[in-house]
C-alpha positions as CSV (number, residue, x, y, z in Angstrom):
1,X,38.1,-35.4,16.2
2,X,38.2,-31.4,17.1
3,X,36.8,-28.8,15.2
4,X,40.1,-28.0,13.8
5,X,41.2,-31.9,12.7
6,X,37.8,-31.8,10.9
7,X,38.6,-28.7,8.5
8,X,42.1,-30.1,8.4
9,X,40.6,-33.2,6.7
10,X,38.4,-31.7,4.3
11,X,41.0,-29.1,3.3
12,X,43.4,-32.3,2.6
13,X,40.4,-34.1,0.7
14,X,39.0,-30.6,-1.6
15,X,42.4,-29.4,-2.1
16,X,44.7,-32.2,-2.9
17,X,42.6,-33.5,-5.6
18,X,41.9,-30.7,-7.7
19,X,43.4,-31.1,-10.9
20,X,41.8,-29.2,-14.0
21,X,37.7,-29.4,-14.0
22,X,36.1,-29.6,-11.2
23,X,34.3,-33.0,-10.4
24,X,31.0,-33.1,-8.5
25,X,32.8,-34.8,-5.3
26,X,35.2,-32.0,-4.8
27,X,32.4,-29.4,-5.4
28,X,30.4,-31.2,-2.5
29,X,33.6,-31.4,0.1
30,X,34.3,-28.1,-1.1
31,X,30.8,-27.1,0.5
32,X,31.3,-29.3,3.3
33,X,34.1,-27.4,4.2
34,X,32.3,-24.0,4.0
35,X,29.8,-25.4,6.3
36,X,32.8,-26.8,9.1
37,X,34.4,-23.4,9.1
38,X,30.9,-21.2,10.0
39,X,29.7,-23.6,12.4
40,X,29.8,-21.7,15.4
41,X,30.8,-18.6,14.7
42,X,29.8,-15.4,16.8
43,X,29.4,-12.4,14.5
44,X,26.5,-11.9,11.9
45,X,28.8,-9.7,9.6
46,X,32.1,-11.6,9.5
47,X,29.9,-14.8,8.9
48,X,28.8,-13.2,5.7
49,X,31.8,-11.5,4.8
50,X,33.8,-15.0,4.6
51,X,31.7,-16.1,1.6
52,X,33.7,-17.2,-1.4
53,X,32.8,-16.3,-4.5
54,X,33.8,-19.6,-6.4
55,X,31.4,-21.4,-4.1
56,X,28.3,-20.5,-5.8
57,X,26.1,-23.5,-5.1
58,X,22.7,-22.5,-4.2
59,X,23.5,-25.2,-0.6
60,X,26.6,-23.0,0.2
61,X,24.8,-19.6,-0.9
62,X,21.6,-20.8,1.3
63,X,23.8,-22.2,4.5
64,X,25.5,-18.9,4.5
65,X,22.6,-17.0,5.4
66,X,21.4,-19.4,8.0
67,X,24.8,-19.6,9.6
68,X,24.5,-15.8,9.8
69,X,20.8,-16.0,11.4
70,X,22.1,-18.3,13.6
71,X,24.9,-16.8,15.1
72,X,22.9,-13.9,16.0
73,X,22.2,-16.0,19.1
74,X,25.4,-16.7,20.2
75,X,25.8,-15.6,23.9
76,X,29.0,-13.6,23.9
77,X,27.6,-12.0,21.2
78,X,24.6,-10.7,23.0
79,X,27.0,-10.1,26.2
80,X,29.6,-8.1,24.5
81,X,26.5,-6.3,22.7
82,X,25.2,-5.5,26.1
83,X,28.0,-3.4,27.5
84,X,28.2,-1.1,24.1
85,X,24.4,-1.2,23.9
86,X,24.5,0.3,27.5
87,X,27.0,2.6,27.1
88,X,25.3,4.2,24.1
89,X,22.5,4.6,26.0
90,X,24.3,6.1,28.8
91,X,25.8,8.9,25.9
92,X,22.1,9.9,25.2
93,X,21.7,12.4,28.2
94,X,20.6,15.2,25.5
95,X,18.5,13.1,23.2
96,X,14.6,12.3,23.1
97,X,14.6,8.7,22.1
98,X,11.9,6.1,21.6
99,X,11.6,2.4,21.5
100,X,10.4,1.2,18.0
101,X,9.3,-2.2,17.1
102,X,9.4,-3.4,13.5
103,X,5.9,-4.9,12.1
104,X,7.0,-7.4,9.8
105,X,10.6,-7.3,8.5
106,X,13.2,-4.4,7.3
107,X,15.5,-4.6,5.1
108,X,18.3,-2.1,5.5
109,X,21.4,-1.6,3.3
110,X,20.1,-4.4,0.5
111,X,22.0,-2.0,-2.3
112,X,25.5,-2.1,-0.2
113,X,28.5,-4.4,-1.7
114,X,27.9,-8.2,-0.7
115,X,29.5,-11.1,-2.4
116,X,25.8,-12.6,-2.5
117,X,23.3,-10.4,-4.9
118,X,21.9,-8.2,-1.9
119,X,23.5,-6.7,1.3
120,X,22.8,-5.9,4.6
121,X,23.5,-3.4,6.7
122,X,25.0,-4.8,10.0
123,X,27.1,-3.0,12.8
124,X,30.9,-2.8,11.6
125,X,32.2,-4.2,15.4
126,X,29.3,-6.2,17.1
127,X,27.7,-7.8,13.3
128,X,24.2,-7.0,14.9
129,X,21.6,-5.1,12.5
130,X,21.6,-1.1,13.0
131,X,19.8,1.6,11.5
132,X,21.6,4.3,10.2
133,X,21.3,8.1,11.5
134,X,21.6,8.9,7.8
135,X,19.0,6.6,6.7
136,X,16.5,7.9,9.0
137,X,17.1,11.5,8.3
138,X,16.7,11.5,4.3
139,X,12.8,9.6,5.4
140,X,12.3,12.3,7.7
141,X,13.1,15.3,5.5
142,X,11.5,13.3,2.4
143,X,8.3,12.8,4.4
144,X,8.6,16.4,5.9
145,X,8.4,18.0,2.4
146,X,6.2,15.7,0.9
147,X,3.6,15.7,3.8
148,X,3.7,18.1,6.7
149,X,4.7,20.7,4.1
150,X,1.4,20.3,2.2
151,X,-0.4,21.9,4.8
152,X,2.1,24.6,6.4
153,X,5.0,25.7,4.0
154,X,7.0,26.3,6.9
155,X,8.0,23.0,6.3
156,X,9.2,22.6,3.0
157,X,12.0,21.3,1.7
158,X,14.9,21.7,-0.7
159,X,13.5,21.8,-4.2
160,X,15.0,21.1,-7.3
161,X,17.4,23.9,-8.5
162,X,14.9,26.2,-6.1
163,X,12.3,26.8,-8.5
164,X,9.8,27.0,-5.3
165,X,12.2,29.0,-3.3
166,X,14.4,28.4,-0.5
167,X,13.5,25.8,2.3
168,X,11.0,26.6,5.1
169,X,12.4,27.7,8.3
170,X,11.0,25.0,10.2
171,X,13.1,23.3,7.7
172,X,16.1,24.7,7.7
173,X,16.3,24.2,11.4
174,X,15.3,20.5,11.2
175,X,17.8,19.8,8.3
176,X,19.5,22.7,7.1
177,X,19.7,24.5,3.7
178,X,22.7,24.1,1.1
179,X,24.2,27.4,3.1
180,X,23.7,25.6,6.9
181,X,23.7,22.7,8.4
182,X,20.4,22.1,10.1
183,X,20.1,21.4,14.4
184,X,18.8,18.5,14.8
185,X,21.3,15.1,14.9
186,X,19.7,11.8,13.9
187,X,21.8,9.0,15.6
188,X,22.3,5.4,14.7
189,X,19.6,3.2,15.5
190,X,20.7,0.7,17.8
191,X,18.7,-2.9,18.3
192,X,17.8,-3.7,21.7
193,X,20.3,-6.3,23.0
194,X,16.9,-9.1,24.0
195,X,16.3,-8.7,20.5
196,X,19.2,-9.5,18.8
197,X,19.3,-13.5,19.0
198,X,16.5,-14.3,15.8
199,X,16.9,-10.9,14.9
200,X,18.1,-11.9,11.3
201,X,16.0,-14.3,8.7
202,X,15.7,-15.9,5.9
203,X,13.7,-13.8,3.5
204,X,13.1,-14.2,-0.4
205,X,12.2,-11.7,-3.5
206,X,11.6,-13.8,-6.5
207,X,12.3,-12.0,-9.8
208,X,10.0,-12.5,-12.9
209,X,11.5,-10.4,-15.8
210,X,15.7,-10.5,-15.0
211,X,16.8,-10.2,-18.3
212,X,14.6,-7.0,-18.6
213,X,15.9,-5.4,-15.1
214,X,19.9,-6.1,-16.0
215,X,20.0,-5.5,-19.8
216,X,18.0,-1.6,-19.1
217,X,15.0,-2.4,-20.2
218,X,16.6,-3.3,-24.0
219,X,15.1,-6.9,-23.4
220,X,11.3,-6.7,-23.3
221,X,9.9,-8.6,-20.5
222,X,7.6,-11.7,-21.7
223,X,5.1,-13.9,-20.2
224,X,7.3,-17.1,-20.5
225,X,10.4,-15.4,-18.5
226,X,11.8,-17.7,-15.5
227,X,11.6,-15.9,-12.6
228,X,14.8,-16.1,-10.3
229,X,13.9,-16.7,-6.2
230,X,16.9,-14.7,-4.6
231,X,17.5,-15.5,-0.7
232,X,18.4,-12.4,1.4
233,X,18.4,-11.6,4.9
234,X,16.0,-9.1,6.6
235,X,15.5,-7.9,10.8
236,X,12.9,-8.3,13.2
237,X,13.2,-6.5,16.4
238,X,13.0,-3.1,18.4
239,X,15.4,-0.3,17.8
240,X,16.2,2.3,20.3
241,X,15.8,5.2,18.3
242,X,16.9,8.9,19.2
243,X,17.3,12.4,17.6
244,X,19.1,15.8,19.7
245,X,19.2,19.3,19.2
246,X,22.4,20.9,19.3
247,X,21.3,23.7,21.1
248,X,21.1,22.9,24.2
249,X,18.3,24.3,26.8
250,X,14.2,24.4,26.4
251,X,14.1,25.6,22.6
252,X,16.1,22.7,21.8
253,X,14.3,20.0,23.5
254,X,11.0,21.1,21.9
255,X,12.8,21.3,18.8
256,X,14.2,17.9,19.2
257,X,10.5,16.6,20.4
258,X,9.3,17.8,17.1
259,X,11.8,16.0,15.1
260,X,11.0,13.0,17.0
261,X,7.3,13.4,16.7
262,X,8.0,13.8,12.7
263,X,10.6,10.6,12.3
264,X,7.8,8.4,14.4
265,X,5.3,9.1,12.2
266,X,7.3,8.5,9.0
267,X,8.7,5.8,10.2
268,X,4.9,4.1,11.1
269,X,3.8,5.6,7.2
270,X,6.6,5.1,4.9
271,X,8.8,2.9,6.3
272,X,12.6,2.8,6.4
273,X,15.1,0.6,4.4
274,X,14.3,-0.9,1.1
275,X,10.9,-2.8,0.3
276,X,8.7,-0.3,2.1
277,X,6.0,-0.6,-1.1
278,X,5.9,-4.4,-0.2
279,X,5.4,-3.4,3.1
280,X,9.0,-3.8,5.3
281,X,10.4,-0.9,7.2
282,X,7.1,0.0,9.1
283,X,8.5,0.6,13.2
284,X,5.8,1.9,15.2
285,X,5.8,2.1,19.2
286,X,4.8,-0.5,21.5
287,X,1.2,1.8,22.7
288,X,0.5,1.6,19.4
289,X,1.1,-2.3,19.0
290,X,-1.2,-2.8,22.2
291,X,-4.1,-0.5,20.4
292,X,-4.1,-2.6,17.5
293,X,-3.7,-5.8,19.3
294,X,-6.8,-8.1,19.4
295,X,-8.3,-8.2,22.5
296,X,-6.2,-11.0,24.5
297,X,-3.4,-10.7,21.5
298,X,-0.1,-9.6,22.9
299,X,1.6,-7.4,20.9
300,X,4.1,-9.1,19.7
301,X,1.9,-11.5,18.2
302,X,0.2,-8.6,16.8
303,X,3.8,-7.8,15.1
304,X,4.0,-11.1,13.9
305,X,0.8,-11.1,11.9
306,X,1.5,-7.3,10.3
307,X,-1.1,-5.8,12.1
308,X,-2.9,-4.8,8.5
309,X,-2.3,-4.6,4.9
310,X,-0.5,-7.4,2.6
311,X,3.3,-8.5,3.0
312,X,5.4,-8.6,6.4
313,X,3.7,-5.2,7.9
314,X,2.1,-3.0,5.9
315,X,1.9,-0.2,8.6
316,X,0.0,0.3,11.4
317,X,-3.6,-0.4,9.8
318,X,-5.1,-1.6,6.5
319,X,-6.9,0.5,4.2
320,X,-9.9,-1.2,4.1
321,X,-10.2,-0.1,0.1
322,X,-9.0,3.2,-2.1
323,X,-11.1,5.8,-1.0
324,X,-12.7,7.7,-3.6
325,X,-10.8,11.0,-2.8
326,X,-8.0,12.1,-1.3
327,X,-8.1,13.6,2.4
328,X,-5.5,16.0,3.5
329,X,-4.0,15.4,6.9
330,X,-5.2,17.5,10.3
331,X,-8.7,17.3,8.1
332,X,-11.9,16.9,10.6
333,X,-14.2,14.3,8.7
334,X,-17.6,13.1,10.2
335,X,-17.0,8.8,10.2
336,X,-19.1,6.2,11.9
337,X,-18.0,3.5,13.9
338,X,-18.4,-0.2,12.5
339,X,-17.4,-3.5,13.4
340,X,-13.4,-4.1,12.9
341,X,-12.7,-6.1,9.5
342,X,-10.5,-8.6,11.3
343,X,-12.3,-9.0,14.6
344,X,-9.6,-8.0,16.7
345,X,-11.6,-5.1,18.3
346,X,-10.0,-2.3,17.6
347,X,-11.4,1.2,17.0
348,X,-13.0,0.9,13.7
349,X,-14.3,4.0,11.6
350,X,-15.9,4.3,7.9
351,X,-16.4,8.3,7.0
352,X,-19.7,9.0,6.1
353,X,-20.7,9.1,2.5
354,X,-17.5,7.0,1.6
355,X,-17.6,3.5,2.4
356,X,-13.8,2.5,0.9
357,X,-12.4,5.5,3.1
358,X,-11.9,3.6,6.4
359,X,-9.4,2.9,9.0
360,X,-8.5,2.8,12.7
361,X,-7.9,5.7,14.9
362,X,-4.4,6.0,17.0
363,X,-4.2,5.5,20.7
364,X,-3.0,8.8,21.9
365,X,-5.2,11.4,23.1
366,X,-8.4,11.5,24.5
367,X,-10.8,8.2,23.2
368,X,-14.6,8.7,23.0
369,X,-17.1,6.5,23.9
370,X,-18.2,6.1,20.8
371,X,-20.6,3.1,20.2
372,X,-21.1,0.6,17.0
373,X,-23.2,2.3,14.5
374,X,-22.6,5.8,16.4
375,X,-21.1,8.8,14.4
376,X,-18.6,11.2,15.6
377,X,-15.6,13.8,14.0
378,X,-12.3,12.5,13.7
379,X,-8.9,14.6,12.4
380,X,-7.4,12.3,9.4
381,X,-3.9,11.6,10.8
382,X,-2.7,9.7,7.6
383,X,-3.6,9.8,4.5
384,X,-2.4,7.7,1.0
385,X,-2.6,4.2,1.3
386,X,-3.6,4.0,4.2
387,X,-5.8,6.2,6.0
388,X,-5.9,6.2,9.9
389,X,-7.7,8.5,12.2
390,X,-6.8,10.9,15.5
391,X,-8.9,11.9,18.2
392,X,-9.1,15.5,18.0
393,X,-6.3,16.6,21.2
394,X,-3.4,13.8,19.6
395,X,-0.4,14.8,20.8
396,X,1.3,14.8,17.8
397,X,-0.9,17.5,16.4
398,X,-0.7,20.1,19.1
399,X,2.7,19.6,19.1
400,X,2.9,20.6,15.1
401,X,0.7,23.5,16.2
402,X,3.5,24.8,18.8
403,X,6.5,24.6,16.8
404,X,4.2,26.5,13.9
405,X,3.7,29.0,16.7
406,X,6.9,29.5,17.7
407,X,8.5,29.6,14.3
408,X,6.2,32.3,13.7
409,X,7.2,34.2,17.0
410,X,10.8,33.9,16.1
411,X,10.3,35.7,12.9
């Protein structure tokens, strides 16, 4: 029997013999169905966007989202993915771009409209999983304010109804002001077409206090609550990520280096997507995967394990406790080298006179040969929940230095 005498028979079966309630052996064949018509099927998005809202068994509701995994591996997909993916490359003759890997999960677009309880964001014509331009510029201009502006106000942000004055002008070029648009274009983040078959899988949040979080917060929450597993999708993979200036010439590429530089490293601290306190969304590049790779660990094994903290990926390093005070980025503590917590032998460092305050230090720039039990200054490169550490010449410092510089100059 074909594929199409199959669902011919079970529509004959499920829809001839519905007749007022429905009966247990209709609502199985009804799911039977369901499962005939997605087996095989080629795009992630339409897979999900055929779900029926009157089936809402939990087998239908779960089959759904593993049909939708699985057709992430369909080869036409992946071919016909190819050609675009290539072709968007091709486009980005202007744009600094980057290859960022995911540690863990992310979990992109979860708010959108979905017949099931969560969304996804998926490319409208391939299905495959994307990143938004949009999406990465409100993290870069949140972290922007929030962080780098914290030690140079040239970096500020918009404020609420400008009670700290206009926007920096670092800013305003980055972003823009509510007067200009801002320079700097932040295009869709494409997945890299070997990482699109398994990019999608099955995930769960499990919710303790529903009634609380849908009534707004007019039913207290109690110890004796049920608490509701909810299936959803989230992505694994590498993103080609890139950003452009749209003035074209030197000035603009540094500009657009800078951008880049920023997005990177809010992307590796905050995260993208939904979930980032839980630890999804952290996409770091693949140097600093093989840094914080054990020794004989490749890194995507070192992606697979989340490379530090709780949950899928918590970021590029662990905390190894709450230090007992805050340290402000670019700050040049005096730390001493110990043994790494999980014995994967990575650059380990405690600051002196705090023992909670201790972290890892980032590949780029120039190591030290610094031995166990040896101390040594290190610039503080993150700071929050995690806090990692930067050999004095990282790139990504001088390179904050130089656009400070120059903004200065242009004034």
């Amino acid at each position: 029997m074909t594929p199409s005498e199959r669902r011919a028979a079970l529509r004959h079966r499920v829809l001839l013999p519905l007749r007022g309630e429905e009966g247990e052996e209709a609502k199985r064949l009804k799911e039977d169905l369901v499962e005939e018509a997605l087996r095989g099927l080629a795009h992630p998005a339409l897979v999900l966007g055929l779900y029926r809202p009157g089936d809402d068994s939990e087998r239908v509701r779960d089959y759904l989202l593993r049909a939708a995994g699985r057709s992430t591996g369909s080869d036409d997909l992946v071919r016909v993915y190819r050609m675009a993916f290539e072709r968007f490359r091709r486009s980005l003759t202007a744009a600094v771009t980057a290859e960022l890997t995911v540690l863990g999960r992310l979990a992109v677009g979860l708010g959108a409209a979905s017949a099931l309880e969560v969304g996804l964001r998926l490319h409208h014509v391939y299905g495959v999983p994307v990143i938004p331009g949009s999406a990465l510029k409100g993290l870069a201009a949140h972290y922007c304010h929030n962080v780098w502006a914290q030690r140079d106000t040239e970096f500020r942000g918009l404020t609420r109804r400008g009670q700290e004055g206009p926007p920096g002008p670092s800013y305003q070029v980055l972003f823009g002001s509510q007067e200009d648009a801002g320079h700097i274009i932040f295009h869709d983040a494409w997945i890299l077409p070997e990482c699109v078959a398994g990019s999608l899988e099955l995930d769960v949040m499990t919710v303790h206090h529903r009634g609380y979080y849908t009534h707004a917060g007019t039913e207290p929450p109690t110890d004796y609550d049920d608490p509701v597993p909810v299936p959803f999708l989230s992505v694994k993979g590498t993103f080609l990520v890139a950003v452009e200036c749209d003035v074209k010439g030197p000035d603009g590429a540094r500009w657009a280096e800078l951008a880049m530089a920023l997005l990177k490293e809010a992307l590796a601290e905050w995260g993208a997507g939904a979930k980032t306190n839980a630890g999804y969304g952290r996409l770091v590049s693949r140097e600093a995967l093989e840094a914080l790779a054990a020794p004989g660990e490749r890194p995507e094994e070192a992606v697979k394990s989340g490379v530090g903290g709780e949950g899928p990926g918590a970021g590029e390093v662990s905390s190894g406790g709450r230090a007992r005070r805050e340290y402000r980025r670019g700050e040049v503590v005096r730390v001493v080298r110990v043994e790494d917590p999980k014995g994967r032998g990575r650059l380990w460092f405690k600051v002196v006179g705090d023992p909670n305050a201790e972290g890892v230090v980032l590949p780029e720039g120039t190591p030290q040969d610094v031995a166990l039990g040896e101390e040594t200054d290190l610039v503080v490169y993150s700071h929050g929940g995690t806090l990692n550490f930067a050999w004095p010449d990282h790139p990504a410092l001088s390179r904050r230095k130089g656009a400070r510089d120059k903004g200065r100059s242009r004034r």
